[in-house]
N, C-alpha and C positions, 0 to 999 in steps of 0.2 A: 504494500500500500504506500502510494506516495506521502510524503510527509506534508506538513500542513504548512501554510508562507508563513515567515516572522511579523505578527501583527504590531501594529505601533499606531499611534498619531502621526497624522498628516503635517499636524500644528509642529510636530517636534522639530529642534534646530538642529541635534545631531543623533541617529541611529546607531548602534554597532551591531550585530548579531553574527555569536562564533567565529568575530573575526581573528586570524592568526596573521603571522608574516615571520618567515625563514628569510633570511639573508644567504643568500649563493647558492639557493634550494639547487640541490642535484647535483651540485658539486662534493668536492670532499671538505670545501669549508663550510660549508653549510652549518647555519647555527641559527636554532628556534629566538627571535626575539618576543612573540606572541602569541600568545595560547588562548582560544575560545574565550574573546571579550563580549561580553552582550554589555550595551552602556543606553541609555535613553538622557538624552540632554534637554532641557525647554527652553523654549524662548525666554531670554534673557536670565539667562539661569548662570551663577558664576559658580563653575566647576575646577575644583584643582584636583591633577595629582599628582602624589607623593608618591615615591619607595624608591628604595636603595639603586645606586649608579647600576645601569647596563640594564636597568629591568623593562625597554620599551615603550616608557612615558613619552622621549620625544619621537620615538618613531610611531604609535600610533596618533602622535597630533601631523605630523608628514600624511600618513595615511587619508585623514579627516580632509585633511588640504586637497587632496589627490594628487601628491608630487609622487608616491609612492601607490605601488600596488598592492593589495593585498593575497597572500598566497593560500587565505583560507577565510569562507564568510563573507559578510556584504555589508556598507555600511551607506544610510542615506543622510540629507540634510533636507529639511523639511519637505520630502518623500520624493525628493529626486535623488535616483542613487548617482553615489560615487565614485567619478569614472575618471575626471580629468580636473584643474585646477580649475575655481573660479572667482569672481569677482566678488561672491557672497561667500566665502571663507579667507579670510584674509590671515596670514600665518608671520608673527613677530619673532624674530629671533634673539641670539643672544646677544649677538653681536649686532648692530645697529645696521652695519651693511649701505651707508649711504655715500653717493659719490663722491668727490669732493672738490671735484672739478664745479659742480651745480650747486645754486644756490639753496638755502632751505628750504624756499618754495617752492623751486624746481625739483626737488627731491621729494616734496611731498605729492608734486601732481605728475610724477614720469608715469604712471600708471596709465593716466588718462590721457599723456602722451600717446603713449603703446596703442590707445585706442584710436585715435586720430582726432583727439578736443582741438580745439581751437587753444592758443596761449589768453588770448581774451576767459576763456571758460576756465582753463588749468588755474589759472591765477585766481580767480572770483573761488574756486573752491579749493585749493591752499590754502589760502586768505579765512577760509572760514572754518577751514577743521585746526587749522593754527593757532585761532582766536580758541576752540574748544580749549585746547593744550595749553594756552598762557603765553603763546608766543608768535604772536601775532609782529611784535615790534624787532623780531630776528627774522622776518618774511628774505633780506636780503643779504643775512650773514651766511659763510660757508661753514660746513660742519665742523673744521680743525677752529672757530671762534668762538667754540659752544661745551660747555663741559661736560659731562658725561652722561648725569642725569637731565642737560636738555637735548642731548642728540637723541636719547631715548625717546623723550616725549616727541620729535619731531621724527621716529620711527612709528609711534605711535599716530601720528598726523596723519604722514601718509596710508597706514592701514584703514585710516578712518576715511579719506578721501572717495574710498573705491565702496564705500557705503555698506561693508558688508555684513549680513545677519548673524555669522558667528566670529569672535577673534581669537585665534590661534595663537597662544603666545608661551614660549620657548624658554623658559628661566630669564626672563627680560633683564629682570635686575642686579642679577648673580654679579656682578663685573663692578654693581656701585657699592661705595659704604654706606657702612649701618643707617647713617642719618639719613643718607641720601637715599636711601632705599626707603628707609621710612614715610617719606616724603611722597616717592614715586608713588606708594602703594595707597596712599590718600587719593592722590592723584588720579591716579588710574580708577578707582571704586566712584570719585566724582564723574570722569569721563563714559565710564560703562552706563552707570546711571541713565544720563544723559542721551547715550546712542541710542538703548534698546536692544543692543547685542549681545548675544551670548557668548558667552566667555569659559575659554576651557586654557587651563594657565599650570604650565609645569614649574614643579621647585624641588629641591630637597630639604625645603627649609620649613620646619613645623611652624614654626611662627609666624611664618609669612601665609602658610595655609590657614591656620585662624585667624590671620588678621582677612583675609581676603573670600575667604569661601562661602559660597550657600551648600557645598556639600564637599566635602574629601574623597577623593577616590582613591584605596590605598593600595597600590600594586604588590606583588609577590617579587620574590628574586626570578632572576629568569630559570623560564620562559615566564615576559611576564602576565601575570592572570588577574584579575581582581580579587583581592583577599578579602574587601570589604568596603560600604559607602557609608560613610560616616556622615549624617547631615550637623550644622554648625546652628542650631538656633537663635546664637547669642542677637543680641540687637545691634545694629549701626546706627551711628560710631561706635567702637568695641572698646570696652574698658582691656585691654589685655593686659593686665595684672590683676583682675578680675579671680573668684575662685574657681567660677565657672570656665575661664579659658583657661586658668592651668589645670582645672581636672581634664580640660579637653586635649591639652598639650600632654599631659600624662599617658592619657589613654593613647593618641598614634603614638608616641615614642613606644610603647609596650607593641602596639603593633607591628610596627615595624623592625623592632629588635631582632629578632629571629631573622625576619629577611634579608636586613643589613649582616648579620650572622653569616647567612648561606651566601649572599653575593660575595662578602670577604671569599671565604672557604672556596666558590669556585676558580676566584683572580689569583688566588695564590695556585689551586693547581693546574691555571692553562701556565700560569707563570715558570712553576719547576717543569710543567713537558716542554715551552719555549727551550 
């Protein structure tokens, strides 16, 4: 008997169902990075997650994107499945990746270059996901005159430019300090707001998943699997020194300990067969 289709909402911004993905499938390097995800996202729904290095958090956010394929399962974004990159998933990386030949606002609207806008249009909507960001008045500075946490937000500009329903973002702040991160991640919870996008946002950093999530998703060592979704009740603004956010900081560190555990235990022994 044939099996039955993976039911979902149509409303939903992002799908997963038994998605897997092997790197080098078929070769002799071949190595599981993902094991049977089933994840359901909603519109405007801020999703993080967590676990231990190597367990597939940023490759199934590539996946979601469609830069990458999947080598098991299916995944849609509000019930168009995912086949190829688009303009309604827009994916922030670690690294900022902006030109530097171009000005900010040219880096915020090369997108809608790629499409063939007009610079009259490019400029009118730089200009106003820039204003989102607080940086409206660096529209003509180059990125090496911007320090680290505003090159970010003016990576964040340009994902906003292209308008899209989910944002894909890649340990964005991993590279700034504590203050400054602190800052972006205000930041950033104002901007979301704001958009209406959904947001699915890798880190290794618990604190930064409490300060930022409406639910935790906390992966396994690899291959990775979901161990478990932890929803975040607390209210925004978040007191995080609160009792409620360190019983909740308590709780993923215990989750995660074991897995952080087996990802060690694996790197040490591809290490000694190197």
């Amino acid at each position: 008997m044939a099996s039955s289709p993976p039911t979902f909402s149509s409303k939903d911004a992002v799908v997963c169902r038994n998605v897997g993905k092997t790197w080098s499938a078929g070769t002799s390097r071949a190595h599981e990075a993902l094991r049977g995800i089933d994840l359901d996202v909603k519109p405007n729904e801020f999703v993080v997650f967590l676990g231990p290095s190597g367990c597939g958090k940023s490759t199934l956010l590539y996946l979601i994107a469609g830069l990458e394929e999947a080598t098991g399962g299916s995944i849609w974004s509000f019930s168009d499945k995912v086949e190829t990159p688009s303009p309604e998933r827009s994916l922030i990386f670690q690294e900022t990746s902006l030109f530097p030949w171009l000005t900010v606002w040219e880096n915020v609207s090369f997108g809608l270059s790629i499409r063939g806008a007009s610079r009259a249009e490019r400029r009118a909507v730089a200009e106003e996901a820039l204003q989102r960001v607080g940086l409206k008045a660096a529209m003509e500075k180059r990125p090496d005159e911007l320090s680290g946490g505003m090159r970010q937000r003016v990576a964040v500009a340009r994902a906003l430019a292209m308008r899209p329903k989910v944002l894909l973002m890649d340990e964005p702040f991993a590279a700034l300090d504590v203050q400054t991160r602190a800052r972006m991640q205000d930041f950033l919870l104002d901007v979301w707001r704001d958009s209406g996008a959904s947001v699915l946002f890798v880190t290794h950093h618990i604190d930064e998943a409490v300060a930022l999530a409406d639910r935790v998703v906390v992966f396994t060592a690899r291959p990775g699997r979901i161990k478990t979704i932890v929803p975040v009740d607390l209210p925004r603004p978040r007191d995080l020194f609160s009792r409620e956010a360190e019983a909740l900081r308590i709780e993923l560190t215990d989750l995660l300990r074991d897995e952080v555990d087996r990802a060690f235990a694996e790197q040490e022994g591809l290490a000694s067969v190197a």
